[in-house]
Each structure stands twice: as C-alpha cells, then as structure tokens.
C-alpha positions in Angstrom: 21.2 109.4 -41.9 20.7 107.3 -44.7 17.7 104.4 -44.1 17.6 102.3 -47.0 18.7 99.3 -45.8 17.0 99.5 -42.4 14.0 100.1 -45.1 14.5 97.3 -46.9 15.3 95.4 -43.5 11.4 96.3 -43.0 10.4 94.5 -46.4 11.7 91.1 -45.2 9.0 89.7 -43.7 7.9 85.5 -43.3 4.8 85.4 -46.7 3.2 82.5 -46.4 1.0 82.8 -49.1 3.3 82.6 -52.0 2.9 82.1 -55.9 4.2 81.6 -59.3 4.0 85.2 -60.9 7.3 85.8 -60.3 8.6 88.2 -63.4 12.6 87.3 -62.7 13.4 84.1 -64.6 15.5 81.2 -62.5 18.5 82.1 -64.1 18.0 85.8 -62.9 17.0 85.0 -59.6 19.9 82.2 -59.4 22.3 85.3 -59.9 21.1 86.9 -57.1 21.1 84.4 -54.5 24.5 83.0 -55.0 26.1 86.9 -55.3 24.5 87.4 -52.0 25.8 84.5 -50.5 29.1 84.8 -52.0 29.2 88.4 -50.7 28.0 87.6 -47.1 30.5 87.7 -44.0 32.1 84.9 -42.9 34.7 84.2 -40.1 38.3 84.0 -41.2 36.9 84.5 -44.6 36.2 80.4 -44.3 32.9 80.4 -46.6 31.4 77.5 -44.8 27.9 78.2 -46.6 26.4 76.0 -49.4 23.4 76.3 -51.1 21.3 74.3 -53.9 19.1 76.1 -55.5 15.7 74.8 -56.5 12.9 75.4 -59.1 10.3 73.5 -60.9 10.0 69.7 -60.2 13.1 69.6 -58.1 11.3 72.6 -56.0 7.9 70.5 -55.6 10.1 67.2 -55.1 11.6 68.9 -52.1 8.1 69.3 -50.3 6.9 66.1 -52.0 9.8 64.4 -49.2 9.0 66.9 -46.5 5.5 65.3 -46.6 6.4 62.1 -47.0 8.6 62.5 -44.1 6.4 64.2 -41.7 3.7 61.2 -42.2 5.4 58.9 -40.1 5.4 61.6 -37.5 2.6 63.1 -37.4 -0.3 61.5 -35.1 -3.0 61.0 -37.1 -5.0 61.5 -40.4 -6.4 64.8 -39.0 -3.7 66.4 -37.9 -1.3 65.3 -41.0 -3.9 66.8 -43.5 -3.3 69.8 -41.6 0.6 69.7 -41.8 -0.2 68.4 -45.7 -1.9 71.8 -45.8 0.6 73.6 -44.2 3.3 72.1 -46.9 1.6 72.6 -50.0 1.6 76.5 -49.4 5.5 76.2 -49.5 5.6 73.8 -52.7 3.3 76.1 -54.2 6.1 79.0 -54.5 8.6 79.7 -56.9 11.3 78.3 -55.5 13.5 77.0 -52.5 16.8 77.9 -51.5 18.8 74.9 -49.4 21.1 76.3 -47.1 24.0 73.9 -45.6 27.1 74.2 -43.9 30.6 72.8 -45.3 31.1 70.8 -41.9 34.3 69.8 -43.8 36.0 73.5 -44.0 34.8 74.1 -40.3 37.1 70.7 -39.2 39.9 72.1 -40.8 40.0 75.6 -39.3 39.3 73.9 -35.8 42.0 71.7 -36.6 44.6 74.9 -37.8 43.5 77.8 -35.3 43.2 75.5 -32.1 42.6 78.6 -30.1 39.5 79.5 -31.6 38.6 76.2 -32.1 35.6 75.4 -30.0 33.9 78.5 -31.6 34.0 77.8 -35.4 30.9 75.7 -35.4 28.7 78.8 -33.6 30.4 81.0 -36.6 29.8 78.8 -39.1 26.0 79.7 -37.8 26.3 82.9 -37.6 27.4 82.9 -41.7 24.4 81.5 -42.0 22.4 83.8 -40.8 23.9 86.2 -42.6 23.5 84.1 -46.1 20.0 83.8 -45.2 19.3 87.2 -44.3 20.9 88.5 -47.3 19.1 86.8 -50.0 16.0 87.3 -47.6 16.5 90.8 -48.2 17.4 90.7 -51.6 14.5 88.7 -52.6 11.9 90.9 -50.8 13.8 94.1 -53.0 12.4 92.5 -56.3 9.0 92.3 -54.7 9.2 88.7 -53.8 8.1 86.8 -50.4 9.5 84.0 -48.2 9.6 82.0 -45.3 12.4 80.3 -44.0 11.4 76.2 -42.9 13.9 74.2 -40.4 12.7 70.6 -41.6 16.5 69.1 -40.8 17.5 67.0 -39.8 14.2 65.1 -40.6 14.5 65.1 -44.3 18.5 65.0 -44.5 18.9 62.0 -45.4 16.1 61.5 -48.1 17.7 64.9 -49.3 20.6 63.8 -49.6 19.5 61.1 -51.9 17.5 63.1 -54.1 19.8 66.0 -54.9 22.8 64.1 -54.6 24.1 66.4 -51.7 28.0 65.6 -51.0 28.6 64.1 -47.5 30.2 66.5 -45.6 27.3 69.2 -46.3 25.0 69.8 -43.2 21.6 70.9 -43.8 20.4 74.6 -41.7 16.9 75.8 -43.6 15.0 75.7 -46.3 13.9 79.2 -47.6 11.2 79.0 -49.9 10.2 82.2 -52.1 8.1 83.4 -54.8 5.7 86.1 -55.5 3.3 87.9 -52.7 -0.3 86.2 -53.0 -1.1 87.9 -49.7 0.8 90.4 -47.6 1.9 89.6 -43.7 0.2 90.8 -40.8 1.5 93.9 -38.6 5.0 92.7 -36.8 4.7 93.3 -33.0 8.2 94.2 -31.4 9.1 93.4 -27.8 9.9 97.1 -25.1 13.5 98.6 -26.7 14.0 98.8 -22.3 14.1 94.9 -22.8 16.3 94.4 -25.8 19.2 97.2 -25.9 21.2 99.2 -23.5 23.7 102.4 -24.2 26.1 103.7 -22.6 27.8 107.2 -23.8 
C-alpha cells in the first residue's frame, strides 16, 4: 500500500520553537495555503472557510493584541510574564494563518436545506478541520513547523478592528508557522483497543 500521506500525516506535529529562516517567500507560501484551503472538503460544497493570511508587522501585530488581551486576564505580573513568554515564541515565527467561518453562507444553507439544518454549523467545523489540517500538512512538507492557538473569542473583536475583518466572519484558530528552531518531542498514542473497532 502506498504511505505517503500517512507519512507526511507523521510530519505534522505542534513546533513550538519556531523561526524566521524560512526559504519560501510569502507570496510562495500564500500559494500554498489558500490552494489547500480552496481544495479542502466541504459539505454541500458550501466553502464556509476564510482565511487572512499574515506576515511581517501584521503577523507581530496579531500577538502584539493577543498580549494585550490576555493582560487583563491573567492574575498577576508573574504569571502574565509567563503567558508574555509563552506569546512571543508564536510572534517570533514566520507567519500566522487566521482561520474563520463565513457564518453568513452557513445561515443561508440552514435557511435552504431545512432538513439538514441543525447540522450545518458542526460541518462548517468539520471544514475547518480539514482547512487546518491541510495546510498543517502542507506546511510541515516544505520543512516548516506550527502550532495551531484558539485565542477566540478573546481577541475577536480587537481583530476585527485591526485587520478590518467583515462582520459575518467568525474567528476558529490561529495557526502560526515558520521554520523548525527545535524539533517536538516523541507523540504518545492512546491503546488502538480504545480508539477503533472492525468488523469484517
């Protein structure tokens, strides 16, 4: 059987310590994001997924509001220079992919296909998983880390502001990527008995 994409499957891995010598330029990488989004499954072909796509300043700015968030959160000075800590590491990658959901396009198909209504929201989700794994993926084939970050619905508003978002788009993650400063440690995987059952 053919295993290059289980191999590959193997490659995506949450790097936290990420870096700037990335050898793709933005425009490159830009490419490859949106074709993998564009080219992930959706339900009823309904293409629910957004995505901004950020580099430089507008990268930094991102984690710049994540922090700026989080301080009026976090308890104390001693604990938010940990979570300041904890930040940086992501502003100091490459990039950051925004992943949102078009609530708008999800109204309409509840609206047209009553009968599958109350289950467009969970696929909406499920695109989104695959958008996110995909690039995920993709990324980690041209030998470049990630983590994937669920700062929303903290930062929505503030991000809507800054990146003039349109209304109707719902923030899911924040995937920050950029090149491999340090690899991840050994994944542990729960007993097969406990996840998956066949029947022949």
């Amino acid at each position: 059987m053919e295993t290059k994409f289980t191999e590959l499957a193997k490659q995506r891995r949450s790097i936290y310590a990420l870096g700037r010598h990335v050898k793709q330029t933005p425009d490159e990488l830009t490419a490859l994001i949106e074709d993998n989004i564009k080219n992930g499954p959706s339900s009823f072909n309904n293409q629910t997924t957004r995505a901004i796509i950020l580099y430089g300043a507008s990268h930094e700015k991102l984690w710049d509001i994540v922090i700026d968030r989080l301080k009026q959160e976090v308890p104390n000075e001693e604990a938010f220079a940990k979570t300041t800590a904890k930040i940086n590491s992501f502003k100091a990658a490459f990039g950051t992919v925004l992943f949102f959901t078009e609530t708008k396009t999800v109204k309409e198909f509840e609206d047209n296909f009553p009968l599958y209504a109350d289950n467009f929201q969970d696929w909406s989700e499920q695109s989104q998983g695959n958008a996110q794994f995909s690039v995920w993926t993709s990324l980690a084939e041209n030998g470049l880390g990630a983590n994937l970050q669920h700062y929303n619905p903290l930062i929505d508003d503030e991000v809507r502001a800054a990146f003039n978002v349109p209304a109707s788009w719902r923030l899911r993650a924040q995937l920050d990527f950029g090149s491999i400063e340090s690899p991840a440690d050994p994944k542990d995987y729960m007993n097969d008995d406990d996840r998956f059952m066949v029947f022949k």
